[in-house]
TIVO-2410 file (N, C-alpha, C; in nm, 3 decimals):
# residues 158
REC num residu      c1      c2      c3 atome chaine
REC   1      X   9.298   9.352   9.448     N      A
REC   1      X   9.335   9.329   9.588    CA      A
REC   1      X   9.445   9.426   9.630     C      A
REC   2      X   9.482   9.446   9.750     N      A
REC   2      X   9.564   9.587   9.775    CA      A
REC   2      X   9.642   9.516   9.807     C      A
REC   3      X   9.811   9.630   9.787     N      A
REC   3      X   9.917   9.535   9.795    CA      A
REC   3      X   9.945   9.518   9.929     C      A
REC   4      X   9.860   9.553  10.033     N      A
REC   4      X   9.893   9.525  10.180    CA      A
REC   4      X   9.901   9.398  10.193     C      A
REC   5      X   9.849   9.342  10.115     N      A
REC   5      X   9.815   9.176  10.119    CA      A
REC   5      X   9.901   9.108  10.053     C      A
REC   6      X   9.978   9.169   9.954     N      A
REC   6      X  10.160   9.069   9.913    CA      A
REC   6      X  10.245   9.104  10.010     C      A
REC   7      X  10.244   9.184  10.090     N      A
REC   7      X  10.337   9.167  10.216    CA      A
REC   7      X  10.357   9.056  10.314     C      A
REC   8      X  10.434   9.022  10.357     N      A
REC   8      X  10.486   8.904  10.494    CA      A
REC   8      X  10.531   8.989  10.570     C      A
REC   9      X  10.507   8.964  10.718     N      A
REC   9      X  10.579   8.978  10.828    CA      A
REC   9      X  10.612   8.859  10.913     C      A
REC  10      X  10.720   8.875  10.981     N      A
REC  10      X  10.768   8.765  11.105    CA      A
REC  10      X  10.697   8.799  11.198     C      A
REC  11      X  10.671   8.673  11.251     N      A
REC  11      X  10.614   8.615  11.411    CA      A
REC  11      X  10.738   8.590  11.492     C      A
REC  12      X  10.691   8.575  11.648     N      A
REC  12      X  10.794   8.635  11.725    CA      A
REC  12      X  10.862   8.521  11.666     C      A
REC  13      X  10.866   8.387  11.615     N      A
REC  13      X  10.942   8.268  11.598    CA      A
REC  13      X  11.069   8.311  11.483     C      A
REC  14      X  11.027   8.365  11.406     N      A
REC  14      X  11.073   8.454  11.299    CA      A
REC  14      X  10.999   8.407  11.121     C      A
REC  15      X  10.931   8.303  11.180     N      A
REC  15      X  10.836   8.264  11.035    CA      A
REC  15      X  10.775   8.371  10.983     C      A
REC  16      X  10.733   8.353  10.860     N      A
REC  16      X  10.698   8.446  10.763    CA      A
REC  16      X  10.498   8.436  10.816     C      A
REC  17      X  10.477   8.513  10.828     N      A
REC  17      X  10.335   8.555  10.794    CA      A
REC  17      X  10.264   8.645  10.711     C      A
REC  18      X  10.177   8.565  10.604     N      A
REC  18      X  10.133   8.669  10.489    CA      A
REC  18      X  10.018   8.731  10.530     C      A
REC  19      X  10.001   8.850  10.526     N      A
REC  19      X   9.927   9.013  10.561    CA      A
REC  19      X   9.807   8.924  10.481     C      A
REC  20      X   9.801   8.828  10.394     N      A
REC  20      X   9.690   8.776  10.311    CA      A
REC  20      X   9.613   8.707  10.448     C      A
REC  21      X   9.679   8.683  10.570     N      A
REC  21      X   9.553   8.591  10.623    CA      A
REC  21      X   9.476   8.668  10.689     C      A
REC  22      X   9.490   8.767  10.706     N      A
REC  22      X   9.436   8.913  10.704    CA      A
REC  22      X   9.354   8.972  10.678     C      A
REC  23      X   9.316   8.932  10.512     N      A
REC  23      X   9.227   8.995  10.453    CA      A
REC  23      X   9.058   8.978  10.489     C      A
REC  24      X   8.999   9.069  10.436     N      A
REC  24      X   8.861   9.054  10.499    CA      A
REC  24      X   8.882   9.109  10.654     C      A
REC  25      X   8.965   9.162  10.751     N      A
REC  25      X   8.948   9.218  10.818    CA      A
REC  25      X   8.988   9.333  10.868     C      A
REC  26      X   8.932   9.419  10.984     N      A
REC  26      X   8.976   9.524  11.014    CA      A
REC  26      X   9.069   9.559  11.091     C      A
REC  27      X   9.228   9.597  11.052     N      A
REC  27      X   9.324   9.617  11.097    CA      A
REC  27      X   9.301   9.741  11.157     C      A
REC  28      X   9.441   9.706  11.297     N      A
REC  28      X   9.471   9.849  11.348    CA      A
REC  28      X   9.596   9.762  11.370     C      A
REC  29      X   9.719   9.830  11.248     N      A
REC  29      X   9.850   9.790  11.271    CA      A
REC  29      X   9.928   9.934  11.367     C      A
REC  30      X   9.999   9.862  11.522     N      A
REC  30      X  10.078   9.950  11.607    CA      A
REC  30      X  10.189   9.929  11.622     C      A
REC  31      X  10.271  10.054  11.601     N      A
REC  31      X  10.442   9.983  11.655    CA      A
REC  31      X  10.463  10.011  11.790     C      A
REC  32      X  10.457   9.922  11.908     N      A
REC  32      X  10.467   9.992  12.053    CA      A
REC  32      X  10.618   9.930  12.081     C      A
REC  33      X  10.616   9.961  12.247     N      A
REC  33      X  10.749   9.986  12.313    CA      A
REC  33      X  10.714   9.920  12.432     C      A
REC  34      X  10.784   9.849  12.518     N      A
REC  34      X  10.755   9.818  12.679    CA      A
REC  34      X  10.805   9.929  12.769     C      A
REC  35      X  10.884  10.046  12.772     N      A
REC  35      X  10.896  10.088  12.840    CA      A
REC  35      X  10.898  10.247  12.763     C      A
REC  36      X  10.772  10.237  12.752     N      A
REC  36      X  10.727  10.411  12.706    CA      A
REC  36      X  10.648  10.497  12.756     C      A
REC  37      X  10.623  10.634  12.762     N      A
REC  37      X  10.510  10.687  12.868    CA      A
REC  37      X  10.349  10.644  12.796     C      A
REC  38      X  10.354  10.595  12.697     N      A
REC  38      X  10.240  10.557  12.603    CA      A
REC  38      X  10.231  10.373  12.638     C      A
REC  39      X  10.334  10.358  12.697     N      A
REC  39      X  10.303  10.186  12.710    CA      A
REC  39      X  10.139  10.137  12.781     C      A
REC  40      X  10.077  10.196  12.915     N      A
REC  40      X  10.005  10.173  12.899    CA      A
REC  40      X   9.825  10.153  12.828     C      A
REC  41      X   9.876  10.254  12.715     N      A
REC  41      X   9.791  10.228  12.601    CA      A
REC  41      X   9.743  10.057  12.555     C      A
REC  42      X   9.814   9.989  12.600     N      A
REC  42      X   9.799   9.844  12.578    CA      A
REC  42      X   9.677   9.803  12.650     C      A
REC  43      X   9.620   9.870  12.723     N      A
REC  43      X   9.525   9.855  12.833    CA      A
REC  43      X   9.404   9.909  12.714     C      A
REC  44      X   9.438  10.000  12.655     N      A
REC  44      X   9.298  10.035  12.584    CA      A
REC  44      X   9.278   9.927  12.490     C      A
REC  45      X   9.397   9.949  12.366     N      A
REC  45      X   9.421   9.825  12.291    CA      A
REC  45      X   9.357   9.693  12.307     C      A
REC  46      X   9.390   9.618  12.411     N      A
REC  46      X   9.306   9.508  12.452    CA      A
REC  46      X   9.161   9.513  12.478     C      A
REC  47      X   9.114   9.639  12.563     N      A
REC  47      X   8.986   9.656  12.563    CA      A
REC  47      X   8.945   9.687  12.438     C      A
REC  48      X   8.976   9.704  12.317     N      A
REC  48      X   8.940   9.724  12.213    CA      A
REC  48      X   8.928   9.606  12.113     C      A
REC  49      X   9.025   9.535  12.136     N      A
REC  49      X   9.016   9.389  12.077    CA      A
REC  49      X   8.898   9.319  12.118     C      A
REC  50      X   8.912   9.313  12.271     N      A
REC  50      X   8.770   9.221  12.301    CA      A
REC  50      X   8.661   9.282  12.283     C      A
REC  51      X   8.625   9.381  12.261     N      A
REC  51      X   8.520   9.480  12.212    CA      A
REC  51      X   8.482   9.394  12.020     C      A
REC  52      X   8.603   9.401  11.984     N      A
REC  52      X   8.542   9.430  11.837    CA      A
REC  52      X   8.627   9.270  11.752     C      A
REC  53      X   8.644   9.197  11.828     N      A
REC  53      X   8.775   9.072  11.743    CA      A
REC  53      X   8.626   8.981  11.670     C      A
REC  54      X   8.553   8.975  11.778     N      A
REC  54      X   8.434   8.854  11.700    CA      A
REC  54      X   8.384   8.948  11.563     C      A
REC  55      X   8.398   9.090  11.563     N      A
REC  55      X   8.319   9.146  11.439    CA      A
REC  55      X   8.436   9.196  11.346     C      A
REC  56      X   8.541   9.107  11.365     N      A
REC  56      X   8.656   9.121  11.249    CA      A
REC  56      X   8.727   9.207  11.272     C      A
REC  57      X   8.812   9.241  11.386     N      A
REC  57      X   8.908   9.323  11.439    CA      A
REC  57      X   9.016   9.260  11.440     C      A
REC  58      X   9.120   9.277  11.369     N      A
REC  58      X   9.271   9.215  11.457    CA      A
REC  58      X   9.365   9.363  11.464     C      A
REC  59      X   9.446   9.360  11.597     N      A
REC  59      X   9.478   9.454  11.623    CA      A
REC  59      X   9.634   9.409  11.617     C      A
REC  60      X   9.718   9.401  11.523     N      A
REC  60      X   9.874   9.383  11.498    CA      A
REC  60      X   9.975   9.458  11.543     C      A
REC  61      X  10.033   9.392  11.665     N      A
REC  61      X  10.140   9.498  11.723    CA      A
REC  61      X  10.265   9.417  11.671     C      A
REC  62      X  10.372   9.574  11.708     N      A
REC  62      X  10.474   9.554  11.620    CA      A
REC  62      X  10.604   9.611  11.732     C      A
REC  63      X  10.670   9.534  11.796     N      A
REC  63      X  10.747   9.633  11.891    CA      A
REC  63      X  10.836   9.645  11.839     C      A
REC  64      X  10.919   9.770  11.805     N      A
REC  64      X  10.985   9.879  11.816    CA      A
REC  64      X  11.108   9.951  11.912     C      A
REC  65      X  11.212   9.951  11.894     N      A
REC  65      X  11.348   9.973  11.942    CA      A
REC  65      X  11.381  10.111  11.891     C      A
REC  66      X  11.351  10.156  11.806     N      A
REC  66      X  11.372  10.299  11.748    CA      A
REC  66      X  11.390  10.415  11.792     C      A
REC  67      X  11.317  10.425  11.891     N      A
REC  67      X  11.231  10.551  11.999    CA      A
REC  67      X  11.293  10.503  12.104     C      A
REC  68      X  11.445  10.636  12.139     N      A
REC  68      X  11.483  10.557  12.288    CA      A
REC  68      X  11.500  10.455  12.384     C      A
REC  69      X  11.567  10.385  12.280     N      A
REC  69      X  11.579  10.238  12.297    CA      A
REC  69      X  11.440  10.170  12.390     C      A
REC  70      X  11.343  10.198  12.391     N      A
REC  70      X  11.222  10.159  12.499    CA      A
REC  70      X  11.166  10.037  12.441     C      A
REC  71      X  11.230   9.954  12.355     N      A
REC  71      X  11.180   9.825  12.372    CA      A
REC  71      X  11.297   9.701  12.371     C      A
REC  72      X  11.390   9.719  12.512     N      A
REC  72      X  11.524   9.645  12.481    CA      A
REC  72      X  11.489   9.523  12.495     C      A
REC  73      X  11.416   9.423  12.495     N      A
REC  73      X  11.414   9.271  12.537    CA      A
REC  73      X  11.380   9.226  12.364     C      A
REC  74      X  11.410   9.072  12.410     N      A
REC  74      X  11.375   8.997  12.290    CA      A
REC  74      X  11.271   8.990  12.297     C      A
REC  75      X  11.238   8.896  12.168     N      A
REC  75      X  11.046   8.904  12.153    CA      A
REC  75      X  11.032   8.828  12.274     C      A
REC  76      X  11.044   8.726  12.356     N      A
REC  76      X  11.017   8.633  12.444    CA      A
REC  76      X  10.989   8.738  12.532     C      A
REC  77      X  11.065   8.851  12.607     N      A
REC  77      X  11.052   8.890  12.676    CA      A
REC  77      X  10.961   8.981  12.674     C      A
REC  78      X  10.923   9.062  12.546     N      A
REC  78      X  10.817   9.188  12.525    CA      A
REC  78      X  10.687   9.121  12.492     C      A
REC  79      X  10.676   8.936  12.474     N      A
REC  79      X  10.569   8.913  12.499    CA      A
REC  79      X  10.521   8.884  12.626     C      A
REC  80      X  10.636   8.823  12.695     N      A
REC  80      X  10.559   8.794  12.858    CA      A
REC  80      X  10.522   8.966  12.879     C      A
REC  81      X  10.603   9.066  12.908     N      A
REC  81      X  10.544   9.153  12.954    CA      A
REC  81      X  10.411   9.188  12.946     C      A
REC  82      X  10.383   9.164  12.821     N      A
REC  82      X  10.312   9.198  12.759    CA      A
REC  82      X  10.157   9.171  12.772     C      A
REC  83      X  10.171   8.980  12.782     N      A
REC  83      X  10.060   8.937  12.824    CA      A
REC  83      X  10.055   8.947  12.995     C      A
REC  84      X  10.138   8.982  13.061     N      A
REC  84      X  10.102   8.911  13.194    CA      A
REC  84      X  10.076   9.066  13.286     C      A
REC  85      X  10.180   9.184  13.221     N      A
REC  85      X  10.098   9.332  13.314    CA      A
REC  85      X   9.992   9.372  13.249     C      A
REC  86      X   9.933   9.368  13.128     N      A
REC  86      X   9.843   9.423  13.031    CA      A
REC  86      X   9.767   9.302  12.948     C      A
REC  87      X   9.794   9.185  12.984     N      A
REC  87      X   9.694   9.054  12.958    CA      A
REC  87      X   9.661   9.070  12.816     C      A
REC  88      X   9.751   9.118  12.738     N      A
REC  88      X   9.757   9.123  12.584    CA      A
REC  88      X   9.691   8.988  12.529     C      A
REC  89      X   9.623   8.972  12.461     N      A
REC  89      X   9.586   8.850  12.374    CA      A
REC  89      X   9.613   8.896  12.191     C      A
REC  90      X   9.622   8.978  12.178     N      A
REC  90      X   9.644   9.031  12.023    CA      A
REC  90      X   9.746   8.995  11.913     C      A
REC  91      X   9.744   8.943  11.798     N      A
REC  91      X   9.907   8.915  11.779    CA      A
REC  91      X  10.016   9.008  11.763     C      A
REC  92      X  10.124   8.919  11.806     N      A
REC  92      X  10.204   9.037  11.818    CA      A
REC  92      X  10.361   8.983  11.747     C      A
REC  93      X  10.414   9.063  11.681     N      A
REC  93      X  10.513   9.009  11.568    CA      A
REC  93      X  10.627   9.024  11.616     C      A
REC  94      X  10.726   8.990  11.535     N      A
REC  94      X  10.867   9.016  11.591    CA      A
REC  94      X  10.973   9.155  11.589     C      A
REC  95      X  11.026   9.204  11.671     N      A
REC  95      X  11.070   9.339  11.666    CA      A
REC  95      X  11.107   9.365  11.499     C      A
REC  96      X  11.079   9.473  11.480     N      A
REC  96      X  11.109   9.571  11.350    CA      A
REC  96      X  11.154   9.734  11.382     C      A
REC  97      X  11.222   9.743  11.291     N      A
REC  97      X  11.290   9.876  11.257    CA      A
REC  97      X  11.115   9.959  11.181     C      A
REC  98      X  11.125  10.069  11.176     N      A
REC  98      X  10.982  10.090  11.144    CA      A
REC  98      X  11.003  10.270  11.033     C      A
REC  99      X  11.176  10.317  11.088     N      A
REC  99      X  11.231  10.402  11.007    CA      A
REC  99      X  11.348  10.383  10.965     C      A
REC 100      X  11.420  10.421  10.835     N      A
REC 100      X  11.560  10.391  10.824    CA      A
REC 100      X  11.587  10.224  10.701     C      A
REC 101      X  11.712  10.258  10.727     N      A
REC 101      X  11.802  10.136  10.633    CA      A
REC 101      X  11.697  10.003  10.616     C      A
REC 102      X  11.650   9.964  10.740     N      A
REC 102      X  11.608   9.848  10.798    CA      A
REC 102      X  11.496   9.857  10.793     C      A
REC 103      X  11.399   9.927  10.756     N      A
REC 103      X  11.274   9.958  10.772    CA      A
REC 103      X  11.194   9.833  10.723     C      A
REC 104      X  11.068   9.823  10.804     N      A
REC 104      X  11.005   9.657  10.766    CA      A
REC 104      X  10.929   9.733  10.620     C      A
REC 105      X  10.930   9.603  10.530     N      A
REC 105      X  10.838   9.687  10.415    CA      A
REC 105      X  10.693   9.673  10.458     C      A
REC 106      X  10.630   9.657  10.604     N      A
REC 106      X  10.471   9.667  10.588    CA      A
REC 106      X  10.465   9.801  10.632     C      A
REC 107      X  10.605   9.863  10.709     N      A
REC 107      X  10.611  10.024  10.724    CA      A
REC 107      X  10.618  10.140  10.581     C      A
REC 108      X  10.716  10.063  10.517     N      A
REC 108      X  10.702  10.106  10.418    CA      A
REC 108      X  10.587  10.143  10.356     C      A
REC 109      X  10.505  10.054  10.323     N      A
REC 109      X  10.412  10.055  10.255    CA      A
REC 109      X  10.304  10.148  10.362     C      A
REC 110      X  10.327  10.128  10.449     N      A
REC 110      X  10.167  10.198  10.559    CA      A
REC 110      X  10.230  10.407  10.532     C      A
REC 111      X  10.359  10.409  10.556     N      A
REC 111      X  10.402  10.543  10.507    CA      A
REC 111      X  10.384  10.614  10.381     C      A
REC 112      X  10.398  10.530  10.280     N      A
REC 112      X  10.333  10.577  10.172    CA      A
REC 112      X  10.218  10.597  10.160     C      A
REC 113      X  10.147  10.479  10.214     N      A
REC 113      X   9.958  10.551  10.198    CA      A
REC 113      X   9.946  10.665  10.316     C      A
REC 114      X  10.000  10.671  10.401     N      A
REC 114      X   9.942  10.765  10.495    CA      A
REC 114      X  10.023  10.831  10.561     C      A
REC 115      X  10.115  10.923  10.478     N      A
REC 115      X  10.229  11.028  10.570    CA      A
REC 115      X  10.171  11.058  10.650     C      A
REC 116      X  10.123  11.137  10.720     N      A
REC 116      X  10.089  11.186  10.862    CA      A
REC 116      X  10.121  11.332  10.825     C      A
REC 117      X  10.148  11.388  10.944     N      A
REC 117      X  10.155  11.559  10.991    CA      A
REC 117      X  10.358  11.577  10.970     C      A
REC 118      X  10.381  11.464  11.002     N      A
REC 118      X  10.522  11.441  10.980    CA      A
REC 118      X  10.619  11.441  10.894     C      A
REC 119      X  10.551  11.439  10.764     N      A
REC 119      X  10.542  11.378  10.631    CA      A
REC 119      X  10.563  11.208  10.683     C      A
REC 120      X  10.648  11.162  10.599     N      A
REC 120      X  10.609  10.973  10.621    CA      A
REC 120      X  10.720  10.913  10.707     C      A
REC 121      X  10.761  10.977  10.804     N      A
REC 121      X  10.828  10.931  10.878    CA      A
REC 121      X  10.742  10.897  11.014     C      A
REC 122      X  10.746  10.781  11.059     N      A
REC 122      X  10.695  10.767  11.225    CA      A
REC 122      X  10.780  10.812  11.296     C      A
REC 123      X  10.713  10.913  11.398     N      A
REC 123      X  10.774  11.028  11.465    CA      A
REC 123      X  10.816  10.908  11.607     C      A
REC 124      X  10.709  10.843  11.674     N      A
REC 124      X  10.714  10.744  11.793    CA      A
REC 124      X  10.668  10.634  11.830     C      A
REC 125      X  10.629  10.563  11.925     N      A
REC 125      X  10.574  10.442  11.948    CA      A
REC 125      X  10.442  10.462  11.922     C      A
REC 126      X  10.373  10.392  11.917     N      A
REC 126      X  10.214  10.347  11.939    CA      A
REC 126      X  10.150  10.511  11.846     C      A
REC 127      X  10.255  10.454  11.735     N      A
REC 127      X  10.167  10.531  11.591    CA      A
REC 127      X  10.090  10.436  11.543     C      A
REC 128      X   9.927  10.505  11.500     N      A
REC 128      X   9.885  10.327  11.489    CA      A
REC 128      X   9.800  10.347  11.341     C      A
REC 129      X   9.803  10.273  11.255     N      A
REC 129      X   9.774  10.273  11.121    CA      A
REC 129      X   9.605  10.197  11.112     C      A
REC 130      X   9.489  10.257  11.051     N      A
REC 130      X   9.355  10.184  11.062    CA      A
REC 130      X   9.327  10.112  10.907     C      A
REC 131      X   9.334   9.997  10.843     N      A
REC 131      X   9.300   9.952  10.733    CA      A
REC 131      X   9.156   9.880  10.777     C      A
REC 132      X   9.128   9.902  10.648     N      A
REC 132      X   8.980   9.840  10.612    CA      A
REC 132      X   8.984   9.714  10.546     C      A
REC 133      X   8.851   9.612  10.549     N      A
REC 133      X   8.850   9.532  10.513    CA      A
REC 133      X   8.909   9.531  10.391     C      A
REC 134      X   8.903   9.634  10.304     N      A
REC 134      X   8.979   9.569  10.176    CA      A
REC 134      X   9.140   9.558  10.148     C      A
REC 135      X   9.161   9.583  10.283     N      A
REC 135      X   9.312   9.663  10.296    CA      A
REC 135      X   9.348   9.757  10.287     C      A
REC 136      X   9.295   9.857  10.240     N      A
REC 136      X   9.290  10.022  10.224    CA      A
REC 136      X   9.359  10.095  10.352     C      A
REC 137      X   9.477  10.150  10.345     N      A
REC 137      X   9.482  10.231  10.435    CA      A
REC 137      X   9.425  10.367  10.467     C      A
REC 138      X   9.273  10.364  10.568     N      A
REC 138      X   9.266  10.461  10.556    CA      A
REC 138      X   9.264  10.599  10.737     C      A
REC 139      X   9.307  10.577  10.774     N      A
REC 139      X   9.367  10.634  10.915    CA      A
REC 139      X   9.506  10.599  10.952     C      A
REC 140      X   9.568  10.726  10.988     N      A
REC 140      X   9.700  10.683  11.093    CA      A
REC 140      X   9.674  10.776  11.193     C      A
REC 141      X   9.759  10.733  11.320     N      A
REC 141      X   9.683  10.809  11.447    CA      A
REC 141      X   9.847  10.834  11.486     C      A
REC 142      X   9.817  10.971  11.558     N      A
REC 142      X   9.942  10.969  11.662    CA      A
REC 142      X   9.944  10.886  11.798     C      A
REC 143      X  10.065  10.875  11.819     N      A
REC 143      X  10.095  10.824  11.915    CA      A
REC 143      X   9.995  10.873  12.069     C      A
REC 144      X   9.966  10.981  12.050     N      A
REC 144      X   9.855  11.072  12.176    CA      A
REC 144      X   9.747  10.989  12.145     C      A
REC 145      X   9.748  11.003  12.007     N      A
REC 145      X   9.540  10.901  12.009    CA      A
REC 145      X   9.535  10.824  12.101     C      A
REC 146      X   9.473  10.810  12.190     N      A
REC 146      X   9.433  10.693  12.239    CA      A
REC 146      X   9.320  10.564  12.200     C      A
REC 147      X   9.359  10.466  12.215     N      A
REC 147      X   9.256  10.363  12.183    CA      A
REC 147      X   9.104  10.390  12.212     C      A
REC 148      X   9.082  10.469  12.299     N      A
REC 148      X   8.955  10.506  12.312    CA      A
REC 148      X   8.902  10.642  12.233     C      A
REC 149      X   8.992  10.696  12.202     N      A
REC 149      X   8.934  10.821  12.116    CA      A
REC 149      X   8.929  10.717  11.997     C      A
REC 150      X   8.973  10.666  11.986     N      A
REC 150      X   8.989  10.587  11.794    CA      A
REC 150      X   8.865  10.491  11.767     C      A
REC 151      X   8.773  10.417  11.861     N      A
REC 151      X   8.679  10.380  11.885    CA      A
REC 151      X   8.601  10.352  11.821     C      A
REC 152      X   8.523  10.518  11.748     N      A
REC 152      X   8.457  10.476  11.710    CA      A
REC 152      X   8.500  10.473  11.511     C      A
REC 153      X   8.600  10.510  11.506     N      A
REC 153      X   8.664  10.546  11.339    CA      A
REC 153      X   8.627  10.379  11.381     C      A
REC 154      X   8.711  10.261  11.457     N      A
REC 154      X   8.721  10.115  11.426    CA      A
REC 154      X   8.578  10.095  11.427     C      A
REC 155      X   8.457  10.089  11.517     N      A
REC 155      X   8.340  10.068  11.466    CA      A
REC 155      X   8.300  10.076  11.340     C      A
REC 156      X   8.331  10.187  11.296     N      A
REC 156      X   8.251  10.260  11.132    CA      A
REC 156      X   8.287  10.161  11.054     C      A
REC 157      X   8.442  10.098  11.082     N      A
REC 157      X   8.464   9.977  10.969    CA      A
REC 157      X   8.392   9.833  10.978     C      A
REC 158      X   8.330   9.838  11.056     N      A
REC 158      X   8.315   9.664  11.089    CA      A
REC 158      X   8.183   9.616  11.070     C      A
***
């Protein structure tokens, strides 16, 4: 089993959630921002969820303070935004550090399988990581990808 799946992350509550309830499906883990020039990417995102959630899609967002301070509210607040301009339904976890001292270890771990062009640092928001059912990391996208160029890589898995 891949170790994506001994990882926990917090929910906006701050409870622990294990990456294990997870398994068996096709991730697209994102770290976004509410106030970024990439924020409305959330618009694809969602159209992508309801596209592909019944055939084992969960799309895990992760907001992010890192990148020009562009995600200053608490989770309460980056979820209303969230659901009510961009009608988000996806889960969405509690702010994380994603480089540095503080770094969440599911970043950790997504940097090691998949430095990027960057080497393994996330350069910005809505860098978005593609695992496979077995947990495998195997895509990271820049922040430019858009949800609709990425499309069909998430089809191929499902």
């Amino acid at each position: 089993m891949s170790k994506i799946y001994d990882i926990s992350v917090k929910n906006p509550k701050g409870e622990d959630v294990s990456m294990k309830d997870y398994a068996g499906k096709v991730l697209l883990i994102v770290n976004t921002a509410t106030g970024c020039g990439f924020t409305p990417q959330y618009e694809g995102l969602e159209r992508l969820y309801e596209k592909y959630k019944e055939q084992g899609l969960e799309i895990l967002d992760f907001p992010c303070n890192q990148f020009g301070n562009q995600a200053p509210g608490t989770d309460d607040e980056i979820h209303s935004f969230c659901t009510l301009k961009y009608n988000t339904s996806f889960p969405r976890f509690k702010k994380i550090d994603v480089n540095g001292d503080n770094e969440d270890p599911l970043y950790t771990f997504l940097k090691a399988e998949k430095g990027g062009v960057m080497g393994s640092k996330i350069k910005w928001n809505f860098t978005k990581f593609l695992v496979d059912r077995e947990g495998n990391v195997v895509a990271r996208f820049a922040p430019t990808d858009t949800p609709d160029k990425i499309d069909a890589r998430v089809a191929a898995l499902l």
